[in-house]
C-alpha positions in Angstrom: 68.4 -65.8 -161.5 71.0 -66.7 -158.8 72.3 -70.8 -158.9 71.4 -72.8 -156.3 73.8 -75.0 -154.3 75.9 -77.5 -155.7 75.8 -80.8 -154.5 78.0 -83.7 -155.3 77.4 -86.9 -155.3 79.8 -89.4 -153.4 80.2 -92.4 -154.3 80.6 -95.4 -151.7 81.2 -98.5 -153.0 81.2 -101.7 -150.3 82.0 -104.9 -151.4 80.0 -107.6 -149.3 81.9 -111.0 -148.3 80.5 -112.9 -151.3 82.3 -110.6 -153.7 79.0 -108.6 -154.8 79.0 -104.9 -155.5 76.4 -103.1 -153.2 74.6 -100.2 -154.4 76.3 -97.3 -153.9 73.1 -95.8 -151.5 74.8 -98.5 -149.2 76.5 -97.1 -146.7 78.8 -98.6 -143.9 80.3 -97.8 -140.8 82.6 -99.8 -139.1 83.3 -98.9 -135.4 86.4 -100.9 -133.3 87.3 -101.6 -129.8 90.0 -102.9 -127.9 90.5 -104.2 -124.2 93.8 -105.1 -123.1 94.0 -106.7 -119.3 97.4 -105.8 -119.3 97.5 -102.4 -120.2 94.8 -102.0 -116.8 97.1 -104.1 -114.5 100.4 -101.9 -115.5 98.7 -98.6 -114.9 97.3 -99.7 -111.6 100.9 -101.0 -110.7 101.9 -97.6 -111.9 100.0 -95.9 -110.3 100.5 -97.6 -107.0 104.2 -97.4 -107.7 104.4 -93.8 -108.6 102.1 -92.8 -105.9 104.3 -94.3 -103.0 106.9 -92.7 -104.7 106.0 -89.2 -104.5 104.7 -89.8 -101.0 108.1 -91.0 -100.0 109.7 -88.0 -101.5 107.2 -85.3 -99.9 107.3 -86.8 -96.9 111.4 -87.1 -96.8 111.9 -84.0 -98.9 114.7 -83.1 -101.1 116.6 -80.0 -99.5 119.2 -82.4 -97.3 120.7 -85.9 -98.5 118.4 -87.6 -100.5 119.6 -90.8 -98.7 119.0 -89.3 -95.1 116.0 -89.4 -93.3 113.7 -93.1 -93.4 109.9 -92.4 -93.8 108.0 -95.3 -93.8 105.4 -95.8 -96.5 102.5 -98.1 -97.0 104.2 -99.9 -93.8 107.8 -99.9 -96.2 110.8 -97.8 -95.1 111.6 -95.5 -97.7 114.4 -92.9 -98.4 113.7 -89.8 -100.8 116.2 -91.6 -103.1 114.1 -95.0 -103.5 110.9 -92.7 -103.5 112.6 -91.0 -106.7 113.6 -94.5 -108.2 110.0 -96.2 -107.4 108.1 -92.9 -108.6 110.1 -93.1 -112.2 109.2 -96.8 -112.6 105.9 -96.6 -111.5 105.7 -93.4 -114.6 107.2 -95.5 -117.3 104.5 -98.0 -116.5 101.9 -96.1 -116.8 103.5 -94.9 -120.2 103.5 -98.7 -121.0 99.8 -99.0 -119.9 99.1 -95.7 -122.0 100.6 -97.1 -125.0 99.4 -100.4 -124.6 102.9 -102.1 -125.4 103.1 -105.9 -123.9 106.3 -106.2 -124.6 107.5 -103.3 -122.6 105.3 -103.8 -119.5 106.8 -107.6 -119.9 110.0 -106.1 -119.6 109.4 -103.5 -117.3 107.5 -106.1 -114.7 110.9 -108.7 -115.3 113.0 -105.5 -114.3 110.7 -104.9 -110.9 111.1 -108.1 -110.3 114.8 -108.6 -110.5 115.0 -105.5 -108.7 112.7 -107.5 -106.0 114.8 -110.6 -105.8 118.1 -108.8 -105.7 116.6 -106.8 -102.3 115.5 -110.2 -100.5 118.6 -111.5 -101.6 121.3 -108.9 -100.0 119.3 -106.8 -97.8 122.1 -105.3 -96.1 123.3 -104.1 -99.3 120.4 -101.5 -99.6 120.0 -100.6 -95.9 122.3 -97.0 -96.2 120.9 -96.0 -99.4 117.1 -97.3 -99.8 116.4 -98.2 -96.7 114.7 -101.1 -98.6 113.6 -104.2 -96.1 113.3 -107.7 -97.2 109.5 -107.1 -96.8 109.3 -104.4 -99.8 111.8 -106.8 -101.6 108.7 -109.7 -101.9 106.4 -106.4 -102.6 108.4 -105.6 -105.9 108.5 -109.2 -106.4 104.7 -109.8 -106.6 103.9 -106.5 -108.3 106.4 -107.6 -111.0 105.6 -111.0 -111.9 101.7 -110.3 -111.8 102.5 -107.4 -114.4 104.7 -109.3 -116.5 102.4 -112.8 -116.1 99.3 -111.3 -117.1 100.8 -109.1 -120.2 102.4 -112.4 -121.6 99.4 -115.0 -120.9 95.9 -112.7 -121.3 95.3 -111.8 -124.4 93.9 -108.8 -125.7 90.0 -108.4 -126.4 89.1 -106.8 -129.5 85.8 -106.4 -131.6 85.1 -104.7 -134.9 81.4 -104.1 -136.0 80.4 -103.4 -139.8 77.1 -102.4 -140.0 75.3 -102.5 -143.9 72.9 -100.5 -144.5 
């Protein structure tokens, strides 16, 4: 006569809030979600950013100066050079919205933001290089304080559900 299958009996042990021991037929799951506001408004800045980006570097192109010809974008003049720059920042934010770090998309939407105020602030400076207009200087101003505003002030939304059985 051949054995049957051996089974093995696992035991789960719960403790319940009141400091009982449940049964061990008890069995639990526990399932857990989280929502971050911020983590969505970085990746859509991201996104935004690193789509204007590459648009600004397909439409300039890389085989000349990457400073050369001005393609305008989204209604903001762009070189292939600042298409480069804004297509790396708007990638590292969507890592930060991936990753679902506040801190860094705080940092990261401070950065855009200094970058904006030190293009409305000396606009000549940037006109060779960037081609970046006082107008996309407010842009990166915006996009970086809301992204840095809303990962400081909302908070995350998480839930965890135990379920006894």
């Amino acid at each position: 006569m051949e054995p049957g299958p051996v089974y093995r009996r696992s035991e789960t042990r719960v403790d319940d809030p009141y400091g009982t021991t449940l049964n061990e037929r008890h069995v639990s799951t526990a399932r857990a979600s989280r929502f971050s506001p911020a983590a969505i408004v970085s990746g859509v800045a991201g996104i935004v950013l690193l789509i204007m980006g590459l648009i600004a570097v397909a439409r300039g192109g890389l085989s000349g100066s990457i400073t050369d010809p001005v393609v305008t974008v989204v209604g903001f003049d762009h070189t292939p050079l600042l298409g480069l720059i804004e297509a790396g920042v708007g990638l590292i934010l969507l890592l930060c919205a991936l990753w679902g770090t506040r801190a860094s998309a705080v940092f990261m939407g401070a950065l855009i933001a200094v970058a904006g105020i030190v293009i409305v602030a000396t606009p000549d400076s940037f006109a060779d290089t960037l081609a970046a207009q006082g107008s996309y200087g407010w842009f990166l101003i915006i996009v970086g304080v809301v992204v840095a505003v809303v990962a400081l002030a909302v908070p995350d939304r998480s839930s965890r559900v135990v379920t006894y059985r």
